[in-house]
N, C-alpha and C positions, 0 to 999 in steps of 0.2 A: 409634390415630390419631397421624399424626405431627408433629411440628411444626413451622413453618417454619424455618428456619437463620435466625442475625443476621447471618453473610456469605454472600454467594453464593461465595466462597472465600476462601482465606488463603494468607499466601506459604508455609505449610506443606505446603500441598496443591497448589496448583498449579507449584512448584519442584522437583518429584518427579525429572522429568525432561524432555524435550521433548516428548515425545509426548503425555506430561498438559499441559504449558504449552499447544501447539498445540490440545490439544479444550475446554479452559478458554477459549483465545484465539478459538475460533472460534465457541461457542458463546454467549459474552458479547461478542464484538464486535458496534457498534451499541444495545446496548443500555444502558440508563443505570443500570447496578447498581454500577458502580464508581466507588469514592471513590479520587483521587489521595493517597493517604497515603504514611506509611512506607516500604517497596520498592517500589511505585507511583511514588509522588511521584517518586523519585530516578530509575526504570527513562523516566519521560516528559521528565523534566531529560534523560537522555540520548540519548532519541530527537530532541530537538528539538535537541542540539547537533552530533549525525551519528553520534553514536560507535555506535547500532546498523546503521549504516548497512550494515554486513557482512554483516547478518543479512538484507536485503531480496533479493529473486530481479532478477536482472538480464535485461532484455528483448531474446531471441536475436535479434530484427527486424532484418536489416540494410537501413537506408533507402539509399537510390541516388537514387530520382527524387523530384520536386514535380510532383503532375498536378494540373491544373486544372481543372473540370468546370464547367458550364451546365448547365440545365436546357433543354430544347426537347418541347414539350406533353407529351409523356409521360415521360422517361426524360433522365438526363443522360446526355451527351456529354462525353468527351475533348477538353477544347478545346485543351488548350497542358502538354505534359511539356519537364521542365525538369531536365537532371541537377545533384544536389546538390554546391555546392565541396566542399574539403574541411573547409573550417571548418566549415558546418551539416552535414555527416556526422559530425566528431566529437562536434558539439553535439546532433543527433540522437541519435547509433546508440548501445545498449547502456548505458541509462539505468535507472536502479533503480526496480522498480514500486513505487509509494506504494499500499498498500493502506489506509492508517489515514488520515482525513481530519480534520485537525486543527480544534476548536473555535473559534470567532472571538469 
């Protein structure tokens, strides 16, 4: 019979390499097994101040238009496209995906 673990991991184990971080990361994300401690604590100080920021996938989407849609009885319609300046393209396009949704 075997017995439960007192962590569901440690920075021993899940610092191995990336590939162990990633199936660590991916299997316990969402779920509430983790205590913000020790290299925790410091690894969420530094997400929350960007410095992981490098490490997020950036979204190849390049926006160009604002289309507008209506609904009409069944299905929306195309009501009004509108090309984007270049300020909301810069502020659009090639933005870092947030997968981690931060605690309130």
């Amino acid at each position: 019979m075997q017995q439960n673990p007192k962590y569901s991991g440690k920075d021993s184990d899940y610092l191995i390499n990336q590939k162990v971080f990633d199936a660590f990361y991916k299997s316990l994300k969402g779920k509430q097994v983790l205590v913000y401690s020790g290299l925790f604590k410091e690894a969420k100080k530094k997400l929350k101040n960007g410095d992981l920021d490098y490490l997020k996938e950036i979204d190849p989407t390049e926006y160009i238009y604002q289309i507008f849609y209506i609904w009409k009885q069944k299905e929306y319609l195309a009501s009004e496209l509108h090309d984007l300046t270049e300020q909301e393209k810069k502020e659009l396009n090639h933005q870092m995906i947030d997968e981690i949704e931060e605690e309130t």
